[in-house]
N, C-alpha and C positions, 0 to 999 in steps of 0.2 A: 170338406174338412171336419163337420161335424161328427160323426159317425168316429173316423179313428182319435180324436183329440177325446172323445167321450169313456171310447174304449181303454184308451193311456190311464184316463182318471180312474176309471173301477178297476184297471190291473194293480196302480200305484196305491188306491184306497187299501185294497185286501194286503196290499204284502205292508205296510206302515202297521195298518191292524196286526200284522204277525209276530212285528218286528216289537209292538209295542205290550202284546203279550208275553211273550216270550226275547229278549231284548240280549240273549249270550247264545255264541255257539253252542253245537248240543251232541254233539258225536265228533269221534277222530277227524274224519276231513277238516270238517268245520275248524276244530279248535287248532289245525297244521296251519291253513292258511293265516288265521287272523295271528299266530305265532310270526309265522315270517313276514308277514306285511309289520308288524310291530317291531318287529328284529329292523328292520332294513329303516324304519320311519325313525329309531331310536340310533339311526347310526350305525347300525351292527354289520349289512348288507343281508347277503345271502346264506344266514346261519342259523341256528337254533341250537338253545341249552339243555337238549336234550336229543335221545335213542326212540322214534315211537318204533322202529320196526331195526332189527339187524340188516336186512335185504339193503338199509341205505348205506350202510358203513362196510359191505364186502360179504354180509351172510354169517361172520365169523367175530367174537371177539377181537377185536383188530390189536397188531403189535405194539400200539403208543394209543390206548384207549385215552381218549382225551372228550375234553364237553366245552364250550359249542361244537357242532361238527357242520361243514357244508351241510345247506338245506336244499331238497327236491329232488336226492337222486331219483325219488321214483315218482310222485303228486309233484305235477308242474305247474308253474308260480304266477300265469296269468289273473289267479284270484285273487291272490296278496297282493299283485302290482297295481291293483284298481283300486286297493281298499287304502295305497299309502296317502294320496293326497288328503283325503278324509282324515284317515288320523293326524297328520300333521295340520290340520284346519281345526278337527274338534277335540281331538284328543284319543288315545286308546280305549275305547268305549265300544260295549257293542252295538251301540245305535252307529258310530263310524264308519264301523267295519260293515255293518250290513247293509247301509243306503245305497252305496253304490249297487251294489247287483239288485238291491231293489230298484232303481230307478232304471238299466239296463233289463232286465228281465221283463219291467211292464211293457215294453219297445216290444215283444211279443204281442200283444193283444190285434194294436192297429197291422201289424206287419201281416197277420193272419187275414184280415180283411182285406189288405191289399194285395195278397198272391190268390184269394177267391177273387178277388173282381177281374185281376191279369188271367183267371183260366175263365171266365167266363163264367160262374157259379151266377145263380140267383142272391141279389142284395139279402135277403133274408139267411142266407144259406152265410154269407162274407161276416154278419151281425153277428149269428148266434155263434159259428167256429173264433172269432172277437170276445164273445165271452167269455169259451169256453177255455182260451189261450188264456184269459185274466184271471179264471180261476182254476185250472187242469186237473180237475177230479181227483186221484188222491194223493196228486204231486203237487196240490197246493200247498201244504203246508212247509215245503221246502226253498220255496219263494222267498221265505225272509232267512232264510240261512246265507251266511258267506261264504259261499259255496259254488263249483260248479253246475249244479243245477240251473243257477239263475244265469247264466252266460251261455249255454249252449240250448238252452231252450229257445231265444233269439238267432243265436248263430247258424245254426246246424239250418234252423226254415230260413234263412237270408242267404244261406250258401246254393242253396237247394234251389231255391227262387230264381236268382242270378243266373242257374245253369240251366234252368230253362228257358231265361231269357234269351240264355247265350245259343242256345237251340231253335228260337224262333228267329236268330238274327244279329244280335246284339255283341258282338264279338266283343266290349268291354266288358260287358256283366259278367260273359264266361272267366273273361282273365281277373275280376275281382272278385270272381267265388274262389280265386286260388286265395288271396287276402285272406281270406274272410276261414278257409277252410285253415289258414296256418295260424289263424288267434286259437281258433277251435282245438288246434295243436299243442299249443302251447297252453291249453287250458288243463287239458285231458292227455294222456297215452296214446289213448284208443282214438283221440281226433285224426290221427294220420288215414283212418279207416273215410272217413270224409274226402279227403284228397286221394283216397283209391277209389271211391264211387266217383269221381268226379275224372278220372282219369279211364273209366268205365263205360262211362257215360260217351266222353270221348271217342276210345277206340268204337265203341258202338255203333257210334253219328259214321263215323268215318266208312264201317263195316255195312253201313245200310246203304250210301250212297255210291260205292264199288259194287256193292251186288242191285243197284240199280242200274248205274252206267251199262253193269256187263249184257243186262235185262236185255235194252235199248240196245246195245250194240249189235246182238243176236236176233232179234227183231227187226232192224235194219238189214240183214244180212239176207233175213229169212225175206224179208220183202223184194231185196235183190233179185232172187231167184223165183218170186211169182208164187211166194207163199207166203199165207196170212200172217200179219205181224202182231204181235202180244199189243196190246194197252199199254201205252206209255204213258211217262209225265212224272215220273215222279223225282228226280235229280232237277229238271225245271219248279217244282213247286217248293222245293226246298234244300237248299243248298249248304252240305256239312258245316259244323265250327273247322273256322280256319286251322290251319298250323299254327300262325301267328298266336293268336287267344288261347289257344292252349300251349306254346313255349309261355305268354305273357301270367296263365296262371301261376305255371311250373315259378316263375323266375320271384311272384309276389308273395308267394308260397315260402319260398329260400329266404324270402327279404325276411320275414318274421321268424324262421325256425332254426336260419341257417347262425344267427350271431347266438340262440341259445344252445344249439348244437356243439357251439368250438367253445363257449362254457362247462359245459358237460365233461366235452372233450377234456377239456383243461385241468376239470377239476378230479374227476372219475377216471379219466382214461376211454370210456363210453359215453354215446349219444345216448342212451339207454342203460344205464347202469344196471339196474333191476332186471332185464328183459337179457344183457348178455351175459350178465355171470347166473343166469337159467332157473332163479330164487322165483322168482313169479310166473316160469312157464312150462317148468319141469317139476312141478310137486305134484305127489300121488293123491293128496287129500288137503283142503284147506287149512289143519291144524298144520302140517308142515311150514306153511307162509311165517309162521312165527316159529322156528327150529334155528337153534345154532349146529345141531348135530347130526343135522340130514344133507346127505350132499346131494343138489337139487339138479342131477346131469340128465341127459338125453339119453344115457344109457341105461342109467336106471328107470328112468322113467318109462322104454321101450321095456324093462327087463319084466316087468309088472303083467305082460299078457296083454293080447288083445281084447279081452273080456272087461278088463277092469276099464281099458283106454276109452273103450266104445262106448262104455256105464255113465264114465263119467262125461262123454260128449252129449249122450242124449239126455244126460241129468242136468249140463248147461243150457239146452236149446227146451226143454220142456220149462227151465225157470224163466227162462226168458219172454217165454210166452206169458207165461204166468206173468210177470211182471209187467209186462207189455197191456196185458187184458186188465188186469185192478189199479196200477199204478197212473195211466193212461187214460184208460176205458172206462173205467169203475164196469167193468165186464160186461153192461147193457149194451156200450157203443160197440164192441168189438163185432158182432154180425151185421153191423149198421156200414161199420169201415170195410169190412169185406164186401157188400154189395156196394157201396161208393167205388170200389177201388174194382170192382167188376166193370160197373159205368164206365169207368175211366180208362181203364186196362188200356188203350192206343190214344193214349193223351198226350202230346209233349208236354206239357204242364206239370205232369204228373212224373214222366218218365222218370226224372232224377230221385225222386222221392224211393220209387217200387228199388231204385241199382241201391240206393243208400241202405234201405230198410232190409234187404237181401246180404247187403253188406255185412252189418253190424250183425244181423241173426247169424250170420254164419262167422264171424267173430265170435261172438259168445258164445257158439259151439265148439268151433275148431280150436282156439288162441287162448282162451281165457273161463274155459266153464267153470271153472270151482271156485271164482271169483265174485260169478253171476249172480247166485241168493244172497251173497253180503253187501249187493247193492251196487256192485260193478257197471253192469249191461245199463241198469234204469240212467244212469248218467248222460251215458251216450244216447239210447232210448230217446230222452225226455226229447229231444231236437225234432223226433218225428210228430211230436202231438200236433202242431199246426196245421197241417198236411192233413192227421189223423181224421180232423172234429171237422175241416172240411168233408171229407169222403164220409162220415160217417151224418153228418147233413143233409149230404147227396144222397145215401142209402136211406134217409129218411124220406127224402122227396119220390126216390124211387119207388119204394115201400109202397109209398099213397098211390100214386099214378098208376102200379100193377092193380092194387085193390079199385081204385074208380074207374077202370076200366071194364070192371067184371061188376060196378054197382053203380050202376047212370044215377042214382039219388044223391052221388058222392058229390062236391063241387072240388074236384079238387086241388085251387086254388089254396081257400079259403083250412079244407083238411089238411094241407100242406104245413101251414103256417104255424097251426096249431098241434100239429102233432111235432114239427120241430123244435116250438117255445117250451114244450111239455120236454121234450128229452134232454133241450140244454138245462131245464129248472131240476130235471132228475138227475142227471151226472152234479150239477153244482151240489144240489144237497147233496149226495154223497162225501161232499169232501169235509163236510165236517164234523160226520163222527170217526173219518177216519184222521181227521186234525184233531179232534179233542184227546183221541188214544194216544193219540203219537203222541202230542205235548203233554198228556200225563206221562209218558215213558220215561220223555227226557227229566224232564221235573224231578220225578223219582230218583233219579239219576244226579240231576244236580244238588238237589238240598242235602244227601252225605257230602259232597265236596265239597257244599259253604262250611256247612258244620266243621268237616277237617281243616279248612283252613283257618276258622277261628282259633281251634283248638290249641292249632300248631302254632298260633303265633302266642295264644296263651302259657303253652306250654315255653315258650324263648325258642322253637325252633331257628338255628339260624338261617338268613335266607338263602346262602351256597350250598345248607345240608340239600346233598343228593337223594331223590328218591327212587326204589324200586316199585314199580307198579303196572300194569296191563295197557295204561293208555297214559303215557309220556307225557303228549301233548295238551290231554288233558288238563294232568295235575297240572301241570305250569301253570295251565291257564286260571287256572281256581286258584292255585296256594303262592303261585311265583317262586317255584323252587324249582330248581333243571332235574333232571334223572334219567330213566334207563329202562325200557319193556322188560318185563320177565318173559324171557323168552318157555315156548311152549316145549320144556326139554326136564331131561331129572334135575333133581334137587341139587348135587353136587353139580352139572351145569350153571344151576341160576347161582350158584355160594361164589364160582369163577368168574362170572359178571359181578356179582354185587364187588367182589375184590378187584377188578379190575378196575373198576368206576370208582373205587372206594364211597361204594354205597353208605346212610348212615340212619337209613329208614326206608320199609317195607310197608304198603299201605295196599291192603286186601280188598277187593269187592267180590261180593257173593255173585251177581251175574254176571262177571267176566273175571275166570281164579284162571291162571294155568294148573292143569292138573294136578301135578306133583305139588300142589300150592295147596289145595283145599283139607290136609287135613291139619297142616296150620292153623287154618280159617274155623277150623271144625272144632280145633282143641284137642283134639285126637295126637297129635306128633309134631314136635316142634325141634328141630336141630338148634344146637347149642349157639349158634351165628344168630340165633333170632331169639330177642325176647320175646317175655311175656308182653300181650300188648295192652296200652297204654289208653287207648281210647277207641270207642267201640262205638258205632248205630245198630242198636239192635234195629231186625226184622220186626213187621207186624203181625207177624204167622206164627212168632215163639219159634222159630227156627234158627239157623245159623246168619252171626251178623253180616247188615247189607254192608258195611266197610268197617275195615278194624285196622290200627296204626301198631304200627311193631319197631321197637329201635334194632338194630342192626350192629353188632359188636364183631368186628373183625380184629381187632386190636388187642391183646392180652391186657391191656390200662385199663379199657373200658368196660363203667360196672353199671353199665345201665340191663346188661342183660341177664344180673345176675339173679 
């Protein structure tokens, strides 16, 4: 028990250290979930005071625009539902909100040692993919966010695991990788794509042992008749997942997705809101995800040509790689996981892993590509690292054993050892200049928001004034004021939002304006609906400011915008 309680501590060390640098969410996901875990711990339930995207309210200006509105038509609420106890124990805090998925997410480290020792891996080989689980090269600094990340980087290898088990035997482990695939569901979208490798995997098992039987039957046949019978044995050496364990995933599966499904249902009219009015699967180009003006249909989408279709599928599956190699890999391991994953290629151990990873790549090609570079794919992704930094272990041991083979001076025991402590000490330092960059990004990003929120309570903002701005969930989260995306469309669009919502403040940032926004921002052109504005963060580059506050006068009374 030494070994994985040791591992628990250094995954749980680094993410407390992440949590304790940086100590607030740091991007839209982040700041949705800790919104509606707050909404629901404050009593509100399943709601939020504000718009971060149109896609959850119908795509359209809705006929009775109103604020709170249902929360999760599209990001589903397993991340909030973890963070409520905590807050209601320590308070609204972001040390509340983040513990739990850090103390969850560290359950990655030992769990990694325990599916290398169940495939049989060398104890060194179980150790260092242990480390490398505790600190996952450049997806450690995501660890301490409340966030997805830190729930399916456990789930996704405990699903995986199980349905190997369930393939050496274990017909319960099969049926509680359904469990485990429908938290993963509820965490993510794209988790359903887990219960379809898992259903893969399945047909598969089933698919191998019919064309064994038939083997055997034929060779029986052929011995009949005084002719040589094929090699058998292999229906005797290993016998499919039952029927039973996979109706028992199917049903554990239902148990968790099916009561938020007839919420959905209830609330939307769709189990998928987002996914069937075709806002997230029918846009030509990622700017459209944010359009009130584009009608996002399967017609138009088809109308666009096969050339653009095809562009945009190999521009998902090429980022995805990409993503897969730095995010994952920190790009060293990635030839190291391909030769592990050559070793392994007829492993049942491994089997579920290659249907999962096969899966999800061809998701982020087919389902979801223009989603993929904004950080789509790496969510679902992260669940493969455990699996990954084994095989890529293994290709380390392999690596040595080709070379001592060709060099008797080699001991390669001893080579072994040391070329694998050298490649987890390299992937680990990799993760934190690309944690220092990251968290300068965010930072930059947060100190305008403190600044605006000083400001604005300086100024008597009140706290119902609504605002317009690019990340909804953001502002809440910094100033406590509900509001409304500007959506990515013309000017007179965003002027019918801001009147719809009865907007009564416009707050600009330079690295994320909707277009028809920026020359606002610039100073260049300002429509008489927007003042002059009131409070500024200049750039450090003598450029245009990084945020700038504008009042918002829809009203003829109103002279603030005069």
């Amino acid at each position: 028990m030494r070994t994985p309680l040791l591992l628990f501590g250094l995954a749980l060390i680094v993410r407390l250290a992440l949590i304790a640098i940086y100590p607030d969410a740091a991007y839209p996901d982040s700041y949705y979930y800790v919104e509606v875990a707050r909404s629901i711990a404050g009593g509100h339930g399943l709601t939020v005071p504000f718009v971060w995207i149109f896609a959850e309210v119908g795509n359209r200006i809705p006929a009775v625009p109103v604020l709170p509105v249902p929360s999760n038509a599209h990001w589903l609420p397993l991340a909030s539902f973890i963070q409520v106890p905590f807050i209601l124990l320590l308070g609204p805090t972001g040390f509340a909100s983040a513990l739990p998925l850090a103390l969850i997410s560290a359950t990655a480290a030992p769990l990694t040692w325990k599916i290398a020792k169940d495939a049989g891996a060398q104890p060194i080989v179980g150790a260092g993919a242990g480390v490398l689980a505790a600190i996952p090269a450049a997806g450690t600094v995501f660890m301490g966010q409340p966030e997805n990340f830190a729930l399916l980087l456990p789930l996704v290898a405990a699903t995986l695991w199980l349905v190997a088990r369930g393939l050496k035997g274990s017909a319960w482990s099969f049926a509680l990788a359904g469990l485990l695939a429908g938290l993963a569901s509820l965490a993510r979208n794209d988790g359903v794509l887990l219960m379809g490798a898992i259903g893969l995997v399945w047909l598969g098992d089933r698919l191998r042992w019919w064309l064994a039987v038939r083997r055997d039957r034929m060779s029986g046949a052929a011995a009949a008749h005084g002719e040589p019978s094929a090699p058998s044995g292999s229906p005797a050496t290993r016998r499919p997942v039952s029927v039973l364990a996979a109706v028992g995933a199917v049903a554990l599966f239902l148990a968790v997705m099916g009561p938020w499904w007839l919420r959905q249902l209830a609330t939307f009219g769709s189990i998928s809101p987002t996914s069937s009015n075709g806002a997230a699967m029918w846009i030509r180009t990622i700017s459209e995800w944010n359009s009130i003006t584009v009608d996002p249909t399967l017609g138009r989408f088809l109308a666009q040509g096969p050339g653009p279709i095809l562009a945009s599928r190999l521009g998902g599956l090429v980022a995805a790689v990409a993503n897969f190699a730095v995010v994952i890999c920190s790009v060293v391991l990635l030839p190291l996981v391909i030769v592990g994953a050559w070793e392994r290629r007829r492993s049942i151990d491994f089997a579920p892993w290659f249907v999962y990873a096969a899966v999800v790549f061809a998701g982020a090609t087919l389902v979801y590509p223009l989603h993929v570079p904004g950080g789509a794919f790496i969510h679902s992704a992260i669940g493969l690292a455990p699996y990954a930094y084994i095989l890529g272990l293994e290709g380390v041991l392999a690596a040595v054993a080709f070379v001592a083979r060709r060099r008797p001076s080699w001991r390669e025991g001893s080579a072994g050892r040391v070329f694998v402590w050298v490649t987890v000490g390299f992937v680990v330092l990799t993760s934190i200049p690309f944690g220092l960059g990251t968290l300068r990004a965010w930072d930059a990003e947060r100190q305008p928001r403190i600044a605006l929120a000083s400001e604005m309570d300086r100024l008597g903002v009140a706290p119902d004034d609504r605002l317009l701005s690019i990340d909804a969930a953001g502002m809440h989260y910094w100033t406590g004021r509900p509001g409304v995306v500007t959506p990515n469309d013309p000017i007179g669009t965003i002027e019918a939002v801001a009147r719809a919502y009865g907007i009564r403040w416009l707050v600009l940032e330079r690295d994320a304006v909707a277009s028809s926004l920026v020359p606002v921002l610039e100073g260049a052109a300002r429509p008489s609906w927007i003042g002059a504005p009131v409070f500024a963060v200049p750039s450090t580059d003598g450029g245009i400011p990084r945020l700038a506050l504008y009042p918002v006068c829809l009203d003829p009374s109103d002279t603030r915008c005069g």
